[in-house]
DOLUMDO-862653 format. One line per 5 residues: their letters; for each residue x, y negated, z of C-alpha. Coordinates in pm, 1 decimal, decimal comma, padded with zeros to 6 digits. Last residue first. Layout:
% DOLUMDO-862653
A> X Y Z  ...
% end
This chain:
% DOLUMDO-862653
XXXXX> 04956,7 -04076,6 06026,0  04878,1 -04085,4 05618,4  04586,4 -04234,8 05519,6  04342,7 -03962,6 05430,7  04067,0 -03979,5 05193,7
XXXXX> 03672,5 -03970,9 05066,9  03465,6 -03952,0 04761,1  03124,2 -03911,3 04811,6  02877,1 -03882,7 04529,6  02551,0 -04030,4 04467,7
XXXXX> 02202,5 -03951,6 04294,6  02239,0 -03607,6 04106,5  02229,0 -03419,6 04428,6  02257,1 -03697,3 04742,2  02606,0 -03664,1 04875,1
XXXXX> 02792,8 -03473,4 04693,6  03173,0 -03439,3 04754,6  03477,2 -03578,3 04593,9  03764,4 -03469,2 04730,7  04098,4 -03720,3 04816,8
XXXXX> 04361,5 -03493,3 05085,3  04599,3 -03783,6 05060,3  04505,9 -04192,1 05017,6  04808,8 -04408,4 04871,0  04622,8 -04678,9 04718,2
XXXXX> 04644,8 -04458,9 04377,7  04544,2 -04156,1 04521,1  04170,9 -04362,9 04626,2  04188,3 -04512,5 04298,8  04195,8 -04188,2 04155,0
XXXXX> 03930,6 -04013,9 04287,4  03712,3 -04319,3 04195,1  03835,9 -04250,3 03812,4  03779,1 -03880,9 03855,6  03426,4 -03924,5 03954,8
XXXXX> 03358,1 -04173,9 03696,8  03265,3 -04526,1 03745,1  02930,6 -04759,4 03572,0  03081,0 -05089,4 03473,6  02978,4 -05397,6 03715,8
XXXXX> 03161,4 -05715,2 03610,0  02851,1 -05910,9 03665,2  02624,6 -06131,6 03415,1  02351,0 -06093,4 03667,0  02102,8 -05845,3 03361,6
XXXXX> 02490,3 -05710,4 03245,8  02497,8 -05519,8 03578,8  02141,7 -05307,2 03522,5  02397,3 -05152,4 03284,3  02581,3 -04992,7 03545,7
XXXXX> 02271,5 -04863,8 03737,2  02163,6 -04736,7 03427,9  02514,8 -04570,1 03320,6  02472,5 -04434,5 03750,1  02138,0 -04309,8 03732,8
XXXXX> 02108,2 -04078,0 03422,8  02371,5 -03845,9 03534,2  02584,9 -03842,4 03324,5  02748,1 -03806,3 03023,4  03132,1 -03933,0 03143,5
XXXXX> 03268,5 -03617,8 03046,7  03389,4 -03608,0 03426,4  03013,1 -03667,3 03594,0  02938,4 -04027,8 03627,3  02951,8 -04176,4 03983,6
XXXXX> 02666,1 -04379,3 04176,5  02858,3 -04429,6 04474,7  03018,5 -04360,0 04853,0  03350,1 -04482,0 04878,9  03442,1 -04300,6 05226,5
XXXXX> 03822,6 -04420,1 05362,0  03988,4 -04228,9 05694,2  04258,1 -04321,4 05914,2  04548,7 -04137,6 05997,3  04720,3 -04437,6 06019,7
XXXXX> 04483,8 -04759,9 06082,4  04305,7 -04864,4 05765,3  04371,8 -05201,9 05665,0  04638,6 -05147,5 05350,1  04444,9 -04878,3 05274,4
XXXXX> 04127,8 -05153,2 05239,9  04323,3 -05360,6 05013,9  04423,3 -05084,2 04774,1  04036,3 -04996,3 04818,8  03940,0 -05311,2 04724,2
XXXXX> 04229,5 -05346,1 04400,5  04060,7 -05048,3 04289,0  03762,1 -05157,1 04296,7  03801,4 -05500,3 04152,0  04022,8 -05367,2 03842,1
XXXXX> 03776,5 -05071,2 03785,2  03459,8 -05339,7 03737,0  03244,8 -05413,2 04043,2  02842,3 -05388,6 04041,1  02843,1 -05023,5 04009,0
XXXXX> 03011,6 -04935,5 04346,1  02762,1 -05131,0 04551,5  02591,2 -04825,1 04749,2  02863,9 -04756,6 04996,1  03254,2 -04834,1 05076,4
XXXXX> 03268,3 -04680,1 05417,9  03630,4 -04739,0 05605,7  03675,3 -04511,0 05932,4  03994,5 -04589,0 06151,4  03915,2 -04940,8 06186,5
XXXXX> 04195,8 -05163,1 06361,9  04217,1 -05485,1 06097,3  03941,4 -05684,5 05933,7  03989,6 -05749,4 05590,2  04139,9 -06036,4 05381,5
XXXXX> 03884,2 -06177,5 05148,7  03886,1 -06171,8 04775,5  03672,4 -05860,6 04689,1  03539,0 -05794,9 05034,8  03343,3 -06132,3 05047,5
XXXXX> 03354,2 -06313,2 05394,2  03082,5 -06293,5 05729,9  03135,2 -06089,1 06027,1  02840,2 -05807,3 06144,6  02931,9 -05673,0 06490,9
XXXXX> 02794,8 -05332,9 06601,2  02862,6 -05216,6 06956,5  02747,7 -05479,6 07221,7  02444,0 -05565,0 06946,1  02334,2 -05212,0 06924,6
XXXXX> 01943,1 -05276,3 07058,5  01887,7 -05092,5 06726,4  01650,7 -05423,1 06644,5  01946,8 -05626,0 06741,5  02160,1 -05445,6 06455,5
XXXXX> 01844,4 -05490,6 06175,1  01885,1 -05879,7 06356,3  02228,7 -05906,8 06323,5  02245,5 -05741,7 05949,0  01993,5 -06041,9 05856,2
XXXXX> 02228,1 -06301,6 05897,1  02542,0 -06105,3 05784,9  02373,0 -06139,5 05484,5  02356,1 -06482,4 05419,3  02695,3 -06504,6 05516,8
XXXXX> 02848,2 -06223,3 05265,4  02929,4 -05876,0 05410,5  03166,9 -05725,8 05669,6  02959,8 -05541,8 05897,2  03200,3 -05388,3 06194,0
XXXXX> 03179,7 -05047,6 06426,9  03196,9 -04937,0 06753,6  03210,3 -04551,7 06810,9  03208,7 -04395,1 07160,9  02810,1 -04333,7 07180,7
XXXXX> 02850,5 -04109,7 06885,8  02546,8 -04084,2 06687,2  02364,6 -04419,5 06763,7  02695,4 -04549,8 06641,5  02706,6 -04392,1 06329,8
XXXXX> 02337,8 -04429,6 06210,1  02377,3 -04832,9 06314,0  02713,4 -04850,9 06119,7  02564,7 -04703,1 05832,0  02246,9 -04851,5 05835,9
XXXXX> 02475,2 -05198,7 05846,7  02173,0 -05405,7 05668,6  02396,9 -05470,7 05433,4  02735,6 -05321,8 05458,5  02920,3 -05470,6 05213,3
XXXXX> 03227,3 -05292,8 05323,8  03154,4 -05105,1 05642,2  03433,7 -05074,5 05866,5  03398,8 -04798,8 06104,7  03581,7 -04776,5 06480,9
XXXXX> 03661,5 -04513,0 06737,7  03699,6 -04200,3 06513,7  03722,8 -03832,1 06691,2  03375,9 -03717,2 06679,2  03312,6 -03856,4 06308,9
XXXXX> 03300,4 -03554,6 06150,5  03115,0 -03638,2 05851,1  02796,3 -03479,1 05642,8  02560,2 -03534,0 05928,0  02645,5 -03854,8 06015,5
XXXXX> 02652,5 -03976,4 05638,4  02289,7 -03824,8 05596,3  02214,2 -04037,5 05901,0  02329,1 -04320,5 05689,5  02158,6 -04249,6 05401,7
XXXXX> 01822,9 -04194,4 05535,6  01896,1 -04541,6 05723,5  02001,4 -04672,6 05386,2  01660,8 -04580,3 05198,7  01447,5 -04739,6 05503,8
XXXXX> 01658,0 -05077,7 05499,0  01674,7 -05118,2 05115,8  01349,7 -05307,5 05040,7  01375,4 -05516,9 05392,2  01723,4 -05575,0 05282,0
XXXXX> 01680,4 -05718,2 04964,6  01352,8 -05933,2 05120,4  01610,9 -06081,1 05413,0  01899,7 -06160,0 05168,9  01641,3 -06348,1 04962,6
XXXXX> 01564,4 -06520,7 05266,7  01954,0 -06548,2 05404,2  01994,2 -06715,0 05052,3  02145,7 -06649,2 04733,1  02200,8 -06931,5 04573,7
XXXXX> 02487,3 -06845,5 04344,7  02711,7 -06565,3 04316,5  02471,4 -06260,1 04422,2  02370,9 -06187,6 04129,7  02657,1 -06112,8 03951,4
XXXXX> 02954,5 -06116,0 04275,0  03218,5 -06056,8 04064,4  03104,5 -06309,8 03764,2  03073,0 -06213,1 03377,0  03297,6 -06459,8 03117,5
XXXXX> 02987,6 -06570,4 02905,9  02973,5 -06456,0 02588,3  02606,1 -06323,3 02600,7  02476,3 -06059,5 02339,2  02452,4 -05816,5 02653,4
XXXXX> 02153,3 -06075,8 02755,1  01956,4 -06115,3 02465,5  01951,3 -05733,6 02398,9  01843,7 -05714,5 02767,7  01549,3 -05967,1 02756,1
XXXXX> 01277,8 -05691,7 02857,7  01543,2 -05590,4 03139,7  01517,6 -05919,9 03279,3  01108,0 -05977,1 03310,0  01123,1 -05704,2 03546,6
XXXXX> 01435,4 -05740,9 03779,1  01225,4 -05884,3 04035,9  01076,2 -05525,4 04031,5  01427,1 -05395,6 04138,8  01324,5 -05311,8 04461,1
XXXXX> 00948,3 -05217,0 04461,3  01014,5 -04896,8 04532,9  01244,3 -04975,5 04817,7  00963,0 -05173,8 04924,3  00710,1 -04832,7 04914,6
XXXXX> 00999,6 -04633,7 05138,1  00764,5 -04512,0 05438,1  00985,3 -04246,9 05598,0  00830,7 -04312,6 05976,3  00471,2 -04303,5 05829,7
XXXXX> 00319,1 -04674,6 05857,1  00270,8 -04730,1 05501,7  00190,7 -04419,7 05321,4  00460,0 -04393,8 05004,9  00734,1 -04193,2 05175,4
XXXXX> 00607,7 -03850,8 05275,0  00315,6 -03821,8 05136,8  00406,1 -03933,4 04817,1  00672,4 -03661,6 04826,6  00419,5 -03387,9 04928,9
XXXXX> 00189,2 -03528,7 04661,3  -00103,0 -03735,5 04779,6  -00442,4 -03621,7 04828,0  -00773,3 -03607,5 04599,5  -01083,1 -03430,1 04642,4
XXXXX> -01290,7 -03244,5 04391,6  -01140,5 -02973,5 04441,4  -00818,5 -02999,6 04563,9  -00675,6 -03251,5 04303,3  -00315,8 -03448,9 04333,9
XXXXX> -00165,5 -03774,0 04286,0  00187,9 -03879,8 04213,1  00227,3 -03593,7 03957,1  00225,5 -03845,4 03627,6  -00105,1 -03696,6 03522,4
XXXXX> -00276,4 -03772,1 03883,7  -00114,9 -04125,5 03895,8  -00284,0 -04213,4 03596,2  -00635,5 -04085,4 03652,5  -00633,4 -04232,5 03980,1
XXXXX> -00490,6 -04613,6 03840,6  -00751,6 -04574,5 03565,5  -01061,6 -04434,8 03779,5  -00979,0 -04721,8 04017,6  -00984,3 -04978,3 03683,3
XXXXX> -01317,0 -04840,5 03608,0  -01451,0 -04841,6 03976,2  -01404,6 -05169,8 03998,7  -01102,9 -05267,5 04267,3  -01128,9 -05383,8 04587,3
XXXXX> -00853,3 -05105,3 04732,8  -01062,6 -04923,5 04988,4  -01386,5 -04927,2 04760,5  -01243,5 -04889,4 04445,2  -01066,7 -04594,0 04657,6
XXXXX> -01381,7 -04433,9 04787,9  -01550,4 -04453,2 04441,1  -01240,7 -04232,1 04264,6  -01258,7 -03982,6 04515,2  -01087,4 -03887,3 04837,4
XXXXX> -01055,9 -04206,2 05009,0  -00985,2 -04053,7 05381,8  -00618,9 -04222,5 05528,4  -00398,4 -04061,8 05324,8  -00574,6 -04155,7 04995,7
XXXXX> -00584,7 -04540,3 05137,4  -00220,9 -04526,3 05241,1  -00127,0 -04399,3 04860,2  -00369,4 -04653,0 04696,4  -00193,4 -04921,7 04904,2
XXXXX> -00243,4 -05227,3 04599,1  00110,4 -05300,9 04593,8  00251,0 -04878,6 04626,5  -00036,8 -04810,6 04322,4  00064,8 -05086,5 04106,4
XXXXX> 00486,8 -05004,6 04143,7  00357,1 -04640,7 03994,6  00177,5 -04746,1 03789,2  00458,9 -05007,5 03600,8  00667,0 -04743,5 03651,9
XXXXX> 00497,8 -04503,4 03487,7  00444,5 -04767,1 03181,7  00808,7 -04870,3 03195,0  00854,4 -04537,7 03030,2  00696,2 -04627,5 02691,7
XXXXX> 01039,1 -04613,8 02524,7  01144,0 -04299,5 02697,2  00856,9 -04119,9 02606,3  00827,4 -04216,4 02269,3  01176,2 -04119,5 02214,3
XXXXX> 01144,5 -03738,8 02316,5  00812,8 -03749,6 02117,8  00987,6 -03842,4 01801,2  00981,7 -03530,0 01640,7  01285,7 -03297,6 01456,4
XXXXX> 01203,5 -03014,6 01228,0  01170,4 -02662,4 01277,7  01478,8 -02477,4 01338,7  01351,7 -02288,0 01680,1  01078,1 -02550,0 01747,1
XXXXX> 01053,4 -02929,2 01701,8  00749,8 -03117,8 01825,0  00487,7 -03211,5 01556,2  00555,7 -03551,6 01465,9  00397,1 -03828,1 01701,8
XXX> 00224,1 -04144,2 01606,1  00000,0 -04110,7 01918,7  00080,7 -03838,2 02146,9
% end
């Protein structure tokens, strides 16, 4: 690696490699968002085996194919049989458009986050009192609410048929989803058990575009989506199921905890409450995704602090909740942490 020590073994000295790679990171993203834009995954999937057959399929010169190919073979995206190439399995699986899985906008998610993250020294220098909502405070429209949820709709349904499986829900007759987006979790639910109904309580522009995911699941009769802000708002009453999901790093420990105060308060008795998050381990260490989920926060000027998975066991037995466990949900990514309200 260029400008790199030697790298350290036993007691031999220290290198800079592990640094270099984190600092020139971006890079493999910046390929990786490249190859889902131009469709060199779809194109591999669908014949161009070599670097002249994708220049071809993609419009590129073959020196800037070779690049991309070259690239996304070293960083494991790509693979060579032969002299052929095909996608890795989990390529395959989520990167070719028109597979059921295909996830290439959720890749491209935080893109218009880009230019952001280069000024983040700038930005955590600011003095400015942050704002609950962060990005989400000011002119944000049922448009931009339609391109968020387009990038997070095939992500959430994975996660909310991942809920289904991991939860009993046999017995329940209505959810609550706080900030529910596109609803996924209401829509997974629902499609489950035919008995369910279930509410999507999220801001107006989004409650916009939750109809028409909700239309789409011909689940209109079932699913409602109602408009207000979770943090201020009062909430609906009657659910027995409350799903807090996905949004847990954009609030600070005050705001959450005063939520799910708010949401006991709600909750039918015997009623059940899900907060479903990017949590840091107890020594507060890790994993990776949550502190950078968290610190993603200070690019909107929110109040978003990355939580612990003691800390969101204890707001839970703070509000009152019994029987709180944490549970894993998807290794590494997000953790469950769910309670009783007393009958």
């Amino acid at each position: 690696m260029s400008g790199g020590e030697p790298a350290a073994t036993g007691g031999g000295r220290v290198d800079t490699i592990r640094l270099q790679r984190l600092v020139h990171a971006y890079r493999g993203s910046a390929a990786l968002m490249a190859a889902v834009e131009l469709g060199l995954f779809t194109a591999v999937a669908r014949g161009a085996g070599d670097v002249t057959a994708v220049a071809r399929a993609l419009g590129l010169g073959e020196t800037n194919a070779e690049r991309l190919v070259t690239a996304c073979v070293a960083l494991g995206l790509l693979e060579r049989e032969g002299e052929r190439l095909r996608n890795a399995p989990d390529v395959a699986r989520f990167l070719v458009e028109g597979a059921p899985g295909y996830a290439g906008p959720w890749m491209l998610f935080s893109k218009p986050d880009w230019g952001a993250w280069g000024e983040l020294a700038d930005r955590l220098r600011r003095p400015d009192p942050p704002v609950v909502l962060g990005k989400y405070a000011e002119g944000f429209t049922v448009e931009a609410a339609r391109r968020y949820h387009a990038a997070t709709y095939a992500i959430g349904m994975g996660a909310g048929r991942r809920f289904v499986r991991q939860v009993d829900l046999s017995a329940r007759r209505r959810i609550l989803d706080l900030g529910g987006g596109s609803g996924c979790y209401c829509i997974a639910a629902c499609q489950h058990h035919p008995a369910l109904t279930a509410v999507v309580l999220d801001l107006p522009p989004v409650v916009e575009v939750a109809r028409e995911f909700i239309a789409s699941h011909g689940l209109g009769d079932r699913v409602s989506a109602v408009a207000g802000d979770f943090t201020r708002d009062g909430l609906p009453a009657g659910a027995d199921v409350i799903i807090m999901a996905s949004n847990l790093p954009q609030y600070s420990r005050a705001i959450v905890a005063e939520v799910i105060a708010r949401a006991f308060a709600a909750l039918a008795p015997g009623g059940e409450m899900h907060l479903i998050g990017e949590m840091l381990d107890a020594d507060r260490a890790g994993p990776v995704d949550p502190a950078l989920w968290a610190l993603s926060e200070a690019l909107h000027g929110s109040t978003g602090i990355a939580h612990s998975i003691p800390e969101c066991v204890g707001y839970l037995e703070r509000a009152g909740f019994r029987e709180v466990a944490a549970h894993e949900f998807v290794p590494t990514v997000l953790t469950r942490v769910a309670g009783r309200k007393p009958a």
